[in-house]
PAMAR-799054 format. One record per residue (C-alpha): residue number from 1; residue in one letter; x, y, z. Coordinates in steps of 0.25 Angstrom, whole numbers. Layout:
N
+-----+-----+-------+-------+-------+
|   n | res |  east | north |    up |
+-----+-----+-------+-------+-------+
| NUM |   A |     X |     Y |     Z |
...
+-----+-----+-------+-------+-------+
end
This chain:
185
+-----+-----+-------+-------+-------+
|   n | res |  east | north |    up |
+-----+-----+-------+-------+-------+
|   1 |   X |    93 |   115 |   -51 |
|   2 |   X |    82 |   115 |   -40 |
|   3 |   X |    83 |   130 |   -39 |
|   4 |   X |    80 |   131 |   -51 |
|   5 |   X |    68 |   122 |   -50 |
|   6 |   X |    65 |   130 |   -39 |
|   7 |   X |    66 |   143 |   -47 |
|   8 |   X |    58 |   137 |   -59 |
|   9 |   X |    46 |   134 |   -50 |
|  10 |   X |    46 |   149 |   -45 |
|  11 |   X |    48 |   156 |   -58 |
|  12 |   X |    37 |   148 |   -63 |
|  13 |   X |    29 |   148 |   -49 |
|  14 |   X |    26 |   134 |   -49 |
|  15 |   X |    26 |   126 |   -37 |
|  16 |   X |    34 |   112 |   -37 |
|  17 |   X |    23 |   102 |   -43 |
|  18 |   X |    17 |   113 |   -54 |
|  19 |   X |    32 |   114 |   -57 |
|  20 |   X |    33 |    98 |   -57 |
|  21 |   X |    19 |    97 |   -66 |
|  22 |   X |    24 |   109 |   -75 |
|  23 |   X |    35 |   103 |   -78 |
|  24 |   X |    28 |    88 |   -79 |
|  25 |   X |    39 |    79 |   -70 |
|  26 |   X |    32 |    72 |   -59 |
|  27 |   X |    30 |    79 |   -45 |
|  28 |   X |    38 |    72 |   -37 |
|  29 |   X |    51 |    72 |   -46 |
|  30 |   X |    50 |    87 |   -46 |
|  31 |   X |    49 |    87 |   -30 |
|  32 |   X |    61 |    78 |   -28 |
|  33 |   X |    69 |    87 |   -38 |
|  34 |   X |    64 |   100 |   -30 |
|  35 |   X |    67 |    94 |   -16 |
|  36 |   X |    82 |    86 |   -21 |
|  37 |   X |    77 |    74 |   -22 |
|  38 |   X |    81 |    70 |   -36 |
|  39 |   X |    89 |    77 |   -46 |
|  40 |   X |    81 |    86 |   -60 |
|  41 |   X |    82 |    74 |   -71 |
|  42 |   X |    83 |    80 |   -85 |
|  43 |   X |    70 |    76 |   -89 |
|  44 |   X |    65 |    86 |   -76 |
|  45 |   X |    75 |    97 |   -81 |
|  46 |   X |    70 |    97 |   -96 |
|  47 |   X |    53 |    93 |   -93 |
|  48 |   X |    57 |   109 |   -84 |
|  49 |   X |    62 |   115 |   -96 |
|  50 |   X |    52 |   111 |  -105 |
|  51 |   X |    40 |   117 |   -96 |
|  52 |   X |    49 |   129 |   -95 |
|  53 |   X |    57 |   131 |  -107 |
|  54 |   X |    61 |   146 |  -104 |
|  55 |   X |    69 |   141 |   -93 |
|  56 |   X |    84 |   138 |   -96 |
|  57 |   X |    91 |   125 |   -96 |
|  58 |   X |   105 |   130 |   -91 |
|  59 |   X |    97 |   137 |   -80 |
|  60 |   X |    88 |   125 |   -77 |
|  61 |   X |   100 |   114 |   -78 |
|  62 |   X |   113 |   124 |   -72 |
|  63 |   X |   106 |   136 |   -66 |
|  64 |   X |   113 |   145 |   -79 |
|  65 |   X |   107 |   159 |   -83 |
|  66 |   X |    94 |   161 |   -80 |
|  67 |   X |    80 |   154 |   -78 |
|  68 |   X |    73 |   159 |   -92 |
|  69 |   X |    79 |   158 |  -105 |
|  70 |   X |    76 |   171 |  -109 |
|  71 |   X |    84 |   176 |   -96 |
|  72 |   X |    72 |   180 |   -88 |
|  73 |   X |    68 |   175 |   -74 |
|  74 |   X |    55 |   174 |   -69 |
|  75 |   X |    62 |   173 |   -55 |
|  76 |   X |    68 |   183 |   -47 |
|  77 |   X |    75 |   179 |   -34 |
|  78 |   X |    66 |   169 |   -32 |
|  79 |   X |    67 |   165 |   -19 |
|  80 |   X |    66 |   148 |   -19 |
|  81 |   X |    64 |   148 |    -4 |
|  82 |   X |    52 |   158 |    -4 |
|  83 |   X |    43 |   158 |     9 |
|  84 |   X |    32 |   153 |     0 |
|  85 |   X |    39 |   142 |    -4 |
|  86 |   X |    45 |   139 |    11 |
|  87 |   X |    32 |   139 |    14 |
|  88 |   X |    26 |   129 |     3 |
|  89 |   X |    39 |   120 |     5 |
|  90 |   X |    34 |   121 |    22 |
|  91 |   X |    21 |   117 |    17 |
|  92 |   X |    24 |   106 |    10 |
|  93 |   X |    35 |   101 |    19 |
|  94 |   X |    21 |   102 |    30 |
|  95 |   X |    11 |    95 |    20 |
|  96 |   X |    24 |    83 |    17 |
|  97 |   X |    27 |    81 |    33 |
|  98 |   X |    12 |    80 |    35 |
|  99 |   X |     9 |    69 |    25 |
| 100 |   X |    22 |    62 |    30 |
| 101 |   X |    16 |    63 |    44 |
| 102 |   X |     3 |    59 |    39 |
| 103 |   X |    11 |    46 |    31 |
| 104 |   X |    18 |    43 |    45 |
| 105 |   X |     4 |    43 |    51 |
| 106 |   X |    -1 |    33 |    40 |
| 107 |   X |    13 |    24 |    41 |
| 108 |   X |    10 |    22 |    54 |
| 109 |   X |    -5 |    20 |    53 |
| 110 |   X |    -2 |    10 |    44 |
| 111 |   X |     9 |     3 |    54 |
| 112 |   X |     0 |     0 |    63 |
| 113 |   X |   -13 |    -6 |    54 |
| 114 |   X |    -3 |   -14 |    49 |
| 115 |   X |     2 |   -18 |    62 |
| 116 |   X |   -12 |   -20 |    67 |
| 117 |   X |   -15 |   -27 |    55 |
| 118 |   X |    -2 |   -38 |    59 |
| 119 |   X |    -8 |   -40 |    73 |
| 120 |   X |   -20 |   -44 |    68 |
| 121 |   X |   -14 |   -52 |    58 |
| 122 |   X |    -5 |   -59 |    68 |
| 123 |   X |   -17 |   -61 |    78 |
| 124 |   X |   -25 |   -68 |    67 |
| 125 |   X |   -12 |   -76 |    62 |
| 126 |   X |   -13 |   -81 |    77 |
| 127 |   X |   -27 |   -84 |    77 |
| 128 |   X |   -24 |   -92 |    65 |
| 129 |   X |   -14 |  -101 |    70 |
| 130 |   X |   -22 |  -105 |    83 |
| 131 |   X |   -33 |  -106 |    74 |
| 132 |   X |   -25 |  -117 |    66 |
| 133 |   X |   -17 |  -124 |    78 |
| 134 |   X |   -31 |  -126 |    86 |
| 135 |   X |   -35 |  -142 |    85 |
| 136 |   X |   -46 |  -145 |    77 |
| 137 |   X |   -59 |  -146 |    84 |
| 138 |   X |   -68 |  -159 |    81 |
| 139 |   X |   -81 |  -157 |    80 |
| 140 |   X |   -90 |  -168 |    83 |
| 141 |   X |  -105 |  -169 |    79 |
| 142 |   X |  -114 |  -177 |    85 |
| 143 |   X |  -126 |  -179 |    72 |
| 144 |   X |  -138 |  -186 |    77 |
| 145 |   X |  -140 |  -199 |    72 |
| 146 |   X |  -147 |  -198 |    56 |
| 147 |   X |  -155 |  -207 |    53 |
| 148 |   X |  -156 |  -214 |    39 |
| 149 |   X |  -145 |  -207 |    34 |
| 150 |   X |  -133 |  -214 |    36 |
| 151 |   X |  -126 |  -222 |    24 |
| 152 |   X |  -128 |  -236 |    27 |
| 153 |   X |  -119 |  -249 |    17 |
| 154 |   X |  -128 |  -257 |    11 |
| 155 |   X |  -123 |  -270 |    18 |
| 156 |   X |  -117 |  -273 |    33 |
| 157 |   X |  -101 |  -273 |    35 |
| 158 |   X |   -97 |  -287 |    38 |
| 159 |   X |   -85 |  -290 |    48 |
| 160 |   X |   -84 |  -304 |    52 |
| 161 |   X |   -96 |  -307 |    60 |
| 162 |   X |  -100 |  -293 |    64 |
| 163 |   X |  -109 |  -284 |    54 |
| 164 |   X |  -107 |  -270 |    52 |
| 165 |   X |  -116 |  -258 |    48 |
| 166 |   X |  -113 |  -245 |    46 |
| 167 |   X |  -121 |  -236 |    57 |
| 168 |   X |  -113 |  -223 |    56 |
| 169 |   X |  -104 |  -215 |    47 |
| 170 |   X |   -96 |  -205 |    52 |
| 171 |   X |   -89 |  -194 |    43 |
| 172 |   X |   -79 |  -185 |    46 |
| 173 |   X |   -77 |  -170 |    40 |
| 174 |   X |   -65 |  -162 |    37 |
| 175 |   X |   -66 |  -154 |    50 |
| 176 |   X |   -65 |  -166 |    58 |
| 177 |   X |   -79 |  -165 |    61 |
| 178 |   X |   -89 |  -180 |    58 |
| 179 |   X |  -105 |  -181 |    55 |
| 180 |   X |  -107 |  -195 |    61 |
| 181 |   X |  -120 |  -204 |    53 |
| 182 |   X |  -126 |  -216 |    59 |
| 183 |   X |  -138 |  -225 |    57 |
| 184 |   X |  -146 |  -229 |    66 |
| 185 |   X |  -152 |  -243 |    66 |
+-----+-----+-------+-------+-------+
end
């Protein structure tokens, strides 16, 4: 049947996308069908025979009689490996091998972000973890003494014979750092 395709598109001088927009059936199903890929479906057989109706089934489906139902051909000795068409197929097959190049070229510009992009990744992963295993640094700060600002209790602590006021307050933050308060006398 692909000779027949084949034939269709010449008599009808259409390339292989006005043939697949003529008969409206998807670019790329046409081109699998043309280069073997995949088998005509019914649904590709008759959406051809509706665009062209003065073809014939029997020639279309089993390769019977002629092309035109009233017994004309449009074609004669159609040559389906012209040098036009040697020269279109090598023109694509050139424009193809270089957007697979150009793919190639992308794949492996992409392999190497992305491996660029683990390094980096692993370097700050490292930095991470000495940055969470180093001890924690106190910091110690020496205030100087503030004066009149202090909390001071209202009555002396007693213990036994010794009395007891409050001269500092220390208090203590949640990065292990301390203000220290005190009252001078």
């Amino acid at each position: 049947m692909l000779d027949r395709l084949m034939l269709i598109m010449k008599a009808e001088n259409l390339s292989q996308t006005q043939f697949a927009d003529a008969i409206n059936i998807n670019r790329s199903s046409v081109s699998h069908i043309i280069n073997g890929r995949n088998n005509p479906s019914l649904d590709f057989v008759t959406h051809i025979l509706d665009r062209f109706p003065e073809i014939r089934t029997d020639w279309l489906l089993f390769g019977k009689g002629t092309m035109y139902k009233n017994g004309e051909e449009k074609v004669q000795d159609v040559d389906l490996f012209s040098y036009n068409d040697q020269e279109e197929r090598k023109e694509e097959t050139e424009q193809l091998n270089s957007q697979i190049l150009d793919l190639k070229k992308s794949i492996i510009d992409s392999k190497s972000e992305i491996e660029t992009l683990k390094e980096e990744r692993d370097a700050l992963q490292q930095q991470l973890e000495v940055l969470k295993n180093k001890p924690k640094e106190k910091v110690e700060v020496e205030q100087p003494p503030i004066e009149n600002t202090a909390p001071t209790l209202p009555f002396p602590i007693n213990q036994g014979d010794n009395i007891k006021k409050v001269t500092g307050i220390v208090t203590i933050f949640s990065d292990d750092s301390f203000k220290y308060y005190h009252q001078s006398e």
